[in-house]
C-alpha positions in Angstrom: 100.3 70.4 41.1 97.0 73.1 40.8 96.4 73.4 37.2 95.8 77.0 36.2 91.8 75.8 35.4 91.6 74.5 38.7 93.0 77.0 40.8 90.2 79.2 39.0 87.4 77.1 39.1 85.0 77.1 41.5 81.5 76.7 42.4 80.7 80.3 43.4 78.9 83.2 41.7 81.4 85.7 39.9 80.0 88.3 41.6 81.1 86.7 44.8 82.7 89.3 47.5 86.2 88.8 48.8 86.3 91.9 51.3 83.7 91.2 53.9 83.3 92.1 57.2 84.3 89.2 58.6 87.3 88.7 56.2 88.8 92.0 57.5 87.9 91.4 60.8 89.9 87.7 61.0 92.8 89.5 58.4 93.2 92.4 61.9 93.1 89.0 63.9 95.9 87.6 62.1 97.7 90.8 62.2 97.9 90.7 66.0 98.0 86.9 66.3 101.4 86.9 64.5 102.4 90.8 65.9 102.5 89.5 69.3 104.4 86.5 68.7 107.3 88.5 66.7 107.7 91.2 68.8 108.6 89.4 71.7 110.4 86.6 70.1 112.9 89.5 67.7 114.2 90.8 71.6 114.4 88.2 73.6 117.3 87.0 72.5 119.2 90.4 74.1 116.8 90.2 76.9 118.6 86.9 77.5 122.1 87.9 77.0 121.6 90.9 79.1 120.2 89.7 82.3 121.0 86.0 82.2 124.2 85.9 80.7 122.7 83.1 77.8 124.5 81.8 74.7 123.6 81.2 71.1 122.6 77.7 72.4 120.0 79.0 74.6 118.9 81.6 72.5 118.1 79.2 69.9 116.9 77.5 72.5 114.3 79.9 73.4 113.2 79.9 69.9 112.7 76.2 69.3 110.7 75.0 72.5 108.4 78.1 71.6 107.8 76.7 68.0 108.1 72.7 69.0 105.6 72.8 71.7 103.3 75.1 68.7 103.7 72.1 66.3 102.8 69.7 69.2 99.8 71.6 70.0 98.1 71.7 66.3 98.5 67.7 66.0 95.4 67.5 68.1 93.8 71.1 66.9 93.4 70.2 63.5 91.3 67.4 64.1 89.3 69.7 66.9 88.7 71.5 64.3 87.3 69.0 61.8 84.9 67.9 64.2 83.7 71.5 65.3 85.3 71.9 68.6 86.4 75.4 67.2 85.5 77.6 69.8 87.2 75.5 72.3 90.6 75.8 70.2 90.2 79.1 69.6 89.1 80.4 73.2 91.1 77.5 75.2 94.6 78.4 73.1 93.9 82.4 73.5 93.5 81.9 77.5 96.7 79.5 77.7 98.6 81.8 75.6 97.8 84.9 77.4 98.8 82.7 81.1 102.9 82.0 79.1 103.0 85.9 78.0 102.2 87.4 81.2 104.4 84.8 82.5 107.5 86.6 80.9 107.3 88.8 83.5 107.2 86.8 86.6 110.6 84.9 85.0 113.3 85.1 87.2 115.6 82.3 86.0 116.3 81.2 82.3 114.8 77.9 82.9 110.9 80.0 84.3 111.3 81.6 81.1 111.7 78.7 78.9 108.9 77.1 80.8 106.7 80.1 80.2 108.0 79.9 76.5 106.2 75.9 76.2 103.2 77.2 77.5 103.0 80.1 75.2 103.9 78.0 72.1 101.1 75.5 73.3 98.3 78.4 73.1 99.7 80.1 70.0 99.9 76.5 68.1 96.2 76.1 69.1 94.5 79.4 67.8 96.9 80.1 65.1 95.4 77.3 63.3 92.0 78.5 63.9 91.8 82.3 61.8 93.5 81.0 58.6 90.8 77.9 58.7 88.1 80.5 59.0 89.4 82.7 56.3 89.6 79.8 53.7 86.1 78.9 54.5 84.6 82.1 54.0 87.1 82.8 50.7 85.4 82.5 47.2 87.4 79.5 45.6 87.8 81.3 42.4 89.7 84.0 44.5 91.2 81.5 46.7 95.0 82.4 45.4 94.2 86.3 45.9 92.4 85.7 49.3 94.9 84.0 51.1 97.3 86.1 49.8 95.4 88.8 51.7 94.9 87.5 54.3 98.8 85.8 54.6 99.9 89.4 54.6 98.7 90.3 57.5 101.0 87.3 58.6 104.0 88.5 56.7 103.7 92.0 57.6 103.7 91.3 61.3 106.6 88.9 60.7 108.4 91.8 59.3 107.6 95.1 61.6 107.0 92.8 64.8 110.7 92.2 65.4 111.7 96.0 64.4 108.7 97.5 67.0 109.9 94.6 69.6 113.8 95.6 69.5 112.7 99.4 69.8 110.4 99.1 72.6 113.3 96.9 74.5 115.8 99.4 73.5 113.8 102.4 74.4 111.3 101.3 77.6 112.9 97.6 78.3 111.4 93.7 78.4 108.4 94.5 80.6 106.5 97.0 78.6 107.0 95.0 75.1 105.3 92.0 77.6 102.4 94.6 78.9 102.2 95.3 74.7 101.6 91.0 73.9 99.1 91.0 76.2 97.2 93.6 75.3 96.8 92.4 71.6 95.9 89.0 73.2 93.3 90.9 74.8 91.7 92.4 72.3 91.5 88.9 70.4 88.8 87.7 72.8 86.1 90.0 71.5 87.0 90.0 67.8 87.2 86.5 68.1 83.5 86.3 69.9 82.2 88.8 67.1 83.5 86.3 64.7 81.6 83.5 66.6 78.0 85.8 66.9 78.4 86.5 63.1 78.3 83.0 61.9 75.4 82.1 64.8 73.4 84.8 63.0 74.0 84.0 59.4 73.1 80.1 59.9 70.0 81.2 62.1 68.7 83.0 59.1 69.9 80.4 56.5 67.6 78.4 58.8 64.5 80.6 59.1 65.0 81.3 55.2 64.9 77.8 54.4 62.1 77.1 56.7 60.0 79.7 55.3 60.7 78.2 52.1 59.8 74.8 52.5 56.2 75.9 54.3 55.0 78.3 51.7 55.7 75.7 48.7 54.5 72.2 47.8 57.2 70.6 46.9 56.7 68.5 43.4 58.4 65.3 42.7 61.7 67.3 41.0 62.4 69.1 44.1 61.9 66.1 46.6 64.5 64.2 44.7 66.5 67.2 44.3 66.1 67.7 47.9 66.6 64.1 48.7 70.1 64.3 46.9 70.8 67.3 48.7 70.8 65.7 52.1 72.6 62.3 50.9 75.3 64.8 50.0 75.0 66.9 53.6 75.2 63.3 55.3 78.1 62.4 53.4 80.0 65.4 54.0 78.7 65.1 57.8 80.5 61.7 58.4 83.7 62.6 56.3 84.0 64.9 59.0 83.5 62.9 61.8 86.0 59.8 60.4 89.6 60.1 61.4 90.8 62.1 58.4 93.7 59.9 56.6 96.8 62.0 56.2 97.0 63.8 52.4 100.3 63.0 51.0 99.9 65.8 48.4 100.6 67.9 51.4 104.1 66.8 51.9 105.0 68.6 48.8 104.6 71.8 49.9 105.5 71.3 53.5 108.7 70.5 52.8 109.3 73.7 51.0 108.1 75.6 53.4 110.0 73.9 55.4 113.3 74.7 54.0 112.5 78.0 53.3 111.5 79.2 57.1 114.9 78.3 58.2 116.6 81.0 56.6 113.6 82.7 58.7 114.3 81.6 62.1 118.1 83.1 61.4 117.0 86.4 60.8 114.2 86.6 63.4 116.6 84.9 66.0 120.0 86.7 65.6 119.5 89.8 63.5 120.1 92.2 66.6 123.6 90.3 67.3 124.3 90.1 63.3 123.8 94.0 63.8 126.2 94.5 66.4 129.2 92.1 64.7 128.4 93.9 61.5 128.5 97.4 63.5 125.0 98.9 62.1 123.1 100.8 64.1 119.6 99.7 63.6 119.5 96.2 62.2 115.6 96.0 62.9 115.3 98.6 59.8 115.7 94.8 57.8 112.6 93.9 59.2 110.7 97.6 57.4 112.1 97.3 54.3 111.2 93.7 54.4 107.6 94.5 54.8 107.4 97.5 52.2 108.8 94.9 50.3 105.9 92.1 50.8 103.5 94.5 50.2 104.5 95.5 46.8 104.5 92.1 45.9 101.2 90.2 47.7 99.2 92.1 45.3 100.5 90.8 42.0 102.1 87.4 43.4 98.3 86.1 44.4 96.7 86.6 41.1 99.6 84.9 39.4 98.7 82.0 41.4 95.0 82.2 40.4 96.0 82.4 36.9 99.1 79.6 36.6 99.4 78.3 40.2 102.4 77.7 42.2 104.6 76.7 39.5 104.9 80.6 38.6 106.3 81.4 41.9 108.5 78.8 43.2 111.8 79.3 41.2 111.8 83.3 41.1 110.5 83.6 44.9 113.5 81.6 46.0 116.1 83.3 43.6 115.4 86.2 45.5 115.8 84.4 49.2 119.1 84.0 47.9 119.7 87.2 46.8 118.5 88.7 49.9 120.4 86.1 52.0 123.9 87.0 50.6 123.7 90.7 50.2 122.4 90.6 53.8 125.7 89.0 54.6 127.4 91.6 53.3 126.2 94.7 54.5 127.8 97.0 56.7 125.1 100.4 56.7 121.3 100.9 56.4 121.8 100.7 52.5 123.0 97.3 53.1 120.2 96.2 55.2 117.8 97.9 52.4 119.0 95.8 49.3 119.3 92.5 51.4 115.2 93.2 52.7 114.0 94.5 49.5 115.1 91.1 47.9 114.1 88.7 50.7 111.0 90.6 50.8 110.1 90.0 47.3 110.9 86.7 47.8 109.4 85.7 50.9 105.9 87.8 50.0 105.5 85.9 46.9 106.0 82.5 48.6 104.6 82.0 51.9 101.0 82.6 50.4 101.7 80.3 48.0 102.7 77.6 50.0 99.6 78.0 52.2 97.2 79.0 49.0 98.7 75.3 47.3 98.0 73.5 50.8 94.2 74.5 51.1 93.3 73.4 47.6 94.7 69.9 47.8 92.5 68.8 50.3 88.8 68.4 51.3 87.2 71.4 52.5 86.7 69.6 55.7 90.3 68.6 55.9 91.2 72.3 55.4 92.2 72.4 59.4 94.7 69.9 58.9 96.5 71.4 56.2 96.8 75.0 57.6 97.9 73.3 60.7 100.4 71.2 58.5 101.6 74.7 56.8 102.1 76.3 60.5 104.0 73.3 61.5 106.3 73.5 58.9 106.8 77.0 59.3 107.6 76.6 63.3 109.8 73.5 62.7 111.7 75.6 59.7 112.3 78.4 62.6 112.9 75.5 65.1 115.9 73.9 63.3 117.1 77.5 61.4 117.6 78.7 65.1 119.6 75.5 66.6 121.7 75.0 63.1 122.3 78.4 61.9 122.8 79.5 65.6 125.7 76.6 66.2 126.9 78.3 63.0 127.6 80.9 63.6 129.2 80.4 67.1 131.9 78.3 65.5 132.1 80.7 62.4 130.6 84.3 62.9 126.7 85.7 62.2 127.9 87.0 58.3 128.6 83.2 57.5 126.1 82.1 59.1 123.5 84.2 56.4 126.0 82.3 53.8 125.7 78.8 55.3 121.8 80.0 54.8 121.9 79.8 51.1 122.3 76.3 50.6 119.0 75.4 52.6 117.2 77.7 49.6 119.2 76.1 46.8 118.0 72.6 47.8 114.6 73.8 47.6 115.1 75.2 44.4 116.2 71.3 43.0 113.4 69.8 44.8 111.2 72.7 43.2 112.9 72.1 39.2 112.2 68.3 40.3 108.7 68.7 40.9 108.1 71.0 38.1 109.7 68.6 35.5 107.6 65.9 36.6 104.3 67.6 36.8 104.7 68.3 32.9 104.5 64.6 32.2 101.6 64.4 34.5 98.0 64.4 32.8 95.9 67.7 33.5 93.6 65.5 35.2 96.0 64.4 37.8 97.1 67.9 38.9 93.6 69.0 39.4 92.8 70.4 42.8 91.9 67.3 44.9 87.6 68.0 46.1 86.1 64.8 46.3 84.0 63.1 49.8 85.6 60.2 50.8 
């Protein structure tokens, strides 16, 4: 666990600045990262009932190869990443991703579209990981709880309104447009991405000069050449933990697996919500998707500092209360009012806990190792929507979509008991222990 003192300490001055230029600019990256992705994703499944005739199976399908072939894909970028191949990631994944989303359009049988699906995944799995490293890096660690909170909003909030603007553009204008859309806002990636890039050239090319400058205008004295001595054992050291094989953290497994549980109630909504609308007979079922946004962004503000101040042990329990909540009144609305209740509560719920899960992941690790655990906190959130889609999907094709959302519930109520588990036991564990893990190995 992340003590209260240690998700608040840190190294940086208090006066330290959490709204940057560049923090905004990768937050608008996120945005559209994540837009894209759930736009498409939200309407494809009655793109593929209405021209290929598909079933729940390959709906779920469609889902799952997207996110499986994602997961696949950061197993190597993480470890890219650690050893600076960023730009190549970043660039590479962006070009690969842009090839499967054009591809949409060019599909003419289910099978080119689930191709076009892998390669999409493949990108997205690749730069996804790639922002939320940057953003961690550049965070003050005192604010590391609130900044990722930030910043995991602009995830959450295109989780929410992607699928609603995605089921409205199909509805309205059809598949091809809502394609046209995706690849526009991979577009404009490419030169926020590169303005990201020329920023950080610039800043280490005055560091340099700066330091340079320094180091000819004084003498140094005996003090500062061991200080400065010290200083590059500990730049070496850092150096070649980066370049060794980084040994897997198992204080990441924690987490994961909560995440893990909680995104398959995810990939349910996100993959049938448009056919739960039509069984349940509402009108606009991607209004869930709104009041599920409004919802995170009442809470993101108060959730993140709660973290800074206790850590995740202040969110777990009451975050996934209200999955639950939001999970069965979903299941039992029949109007807007319905879908309003269900979304306000999931919202809450969901807002408060994604950020945590990521937030708790980051400080557990080595800052050089920070790659590998957003990468590990975007698998488990794929392989949650993976699985959600094939089980919740099978279902509710030998039950119906309300008791499906039902069946949901349990998947939150065994992460609550491995939550109270965890919680019990870190009591009995020394402050030490549960301090975040910084160390050079």
């Amino acid at each position: 666990m992340i003590s209260p003192q240690a998700a608040g300490q840190s190294d940086d001055k208090p006066a330290a600045k959490l709204w940057t230029g560049e923090f905004l600019v990768l937050t608008a990256c996120n945005l559209l990262v994540f837009l894209n992705l759930h736009m498409i994703l939200s309407s494809l499944p009655l793109y593929m009932r209405s021209h290929f005739h598909a079933g729940d199976f390959y709906v779920s399908l469609c889902t799952s190869l997207m996110a499986l072939s994602a997961i696949v894909a950061r197993l190597f970028s993480a470890r890219a990443l650690e050893l600076g191949k960023r730009n190549v990631i970043l660039f590479g994944g962006l070009a690969i991703a842009l090839f499967g989303t054009v591809g949409y359009y060019f599909s003419a049988t289910i099978v080119a579209l689930l191709v076009m699906r892998v390669i999409f995944g493949f990108g997205f799995g690749m730069y996804s990981t790639t922002f939320p490293t940057m953003a961690s890096d550049i965070i003050p660690r005192n604010r590391m709880g609130e900044g990722m909170g930030y910043f995991g909003l602009s995830t959450t909030i295109s989780m929410s309104i992607g699928p609603m603007i995605g089921m409205w553009v199909e509805k309205q204008y059809g598949f091809t447009p809502l394609v046209v859309i995706g690849s526009i806002f991979i577009l404009i990636l490419f030169p926020l991405a590169y303005r990201l890039i020329s920023s950080k050239k610039r800043k280490q090319a005055v560091q340099q000069e700066q330091a340079y400058s320094a180091n000819a205008m004084n003498v140094p004295t005996q003090q500062n050449a061991v200080q400065s001595a010290q200083t590059d054992v500990a730049t070496t050291a850092l150096s070649d933990a980066a370049r060794k094989p980084s040994t897997f953290e198992k204080k990441l497994l924690l987490p994961s697996l909560l995440n893990f549980l909680m995104s398959i109630t995810y990939g349910g909504l996100v993959s049938f919500i448009a056919l739960f609308g039509s069984e349940a007979h509402i009108a606009n079922p991607g209004y869930f998707f709104l009041f599920n946004a409004l919802a995170v962004i009442l809470i993101r503000p108060f959730s993140g500092k709660l973290y800074d101040r206790f850590g995740p042990k202040a969110l777990l329990i009451p975050g996934a209360v209200l999955l639950i909540a939001g999970l069965l009144l979903l299941s039992l609305a029949h109007s807007t009012l319905g879908l309003f209740g269900a979304a306000l509560c999931y919202g809450l719920g969901w807002g408060a806990l994604q950020p945590t899960m990521q937030t708790w992941m980051i400080q557990v690790v080595n800052p050089h190792q920070r790659g590998m655990a957003n990468g590990m906190f975007l698998n488990s959130l794929d392989l949650g929507v993976a699985l959600g889609a094939m089980i919740l999907g099978t279902i509710a094709s030998a039950t119906s979509y309300t008791s499906m959302y039902r069946y949901s519930v349990v998947f939150v109520a065994l992460y609550i008991v491995i939550g109270a588990i965890y919680m019990v036991k870190a009591k009995k564990t020394p402050a030490q222990s549960q301090s975040v893990h910084i160390k050079v190995d």
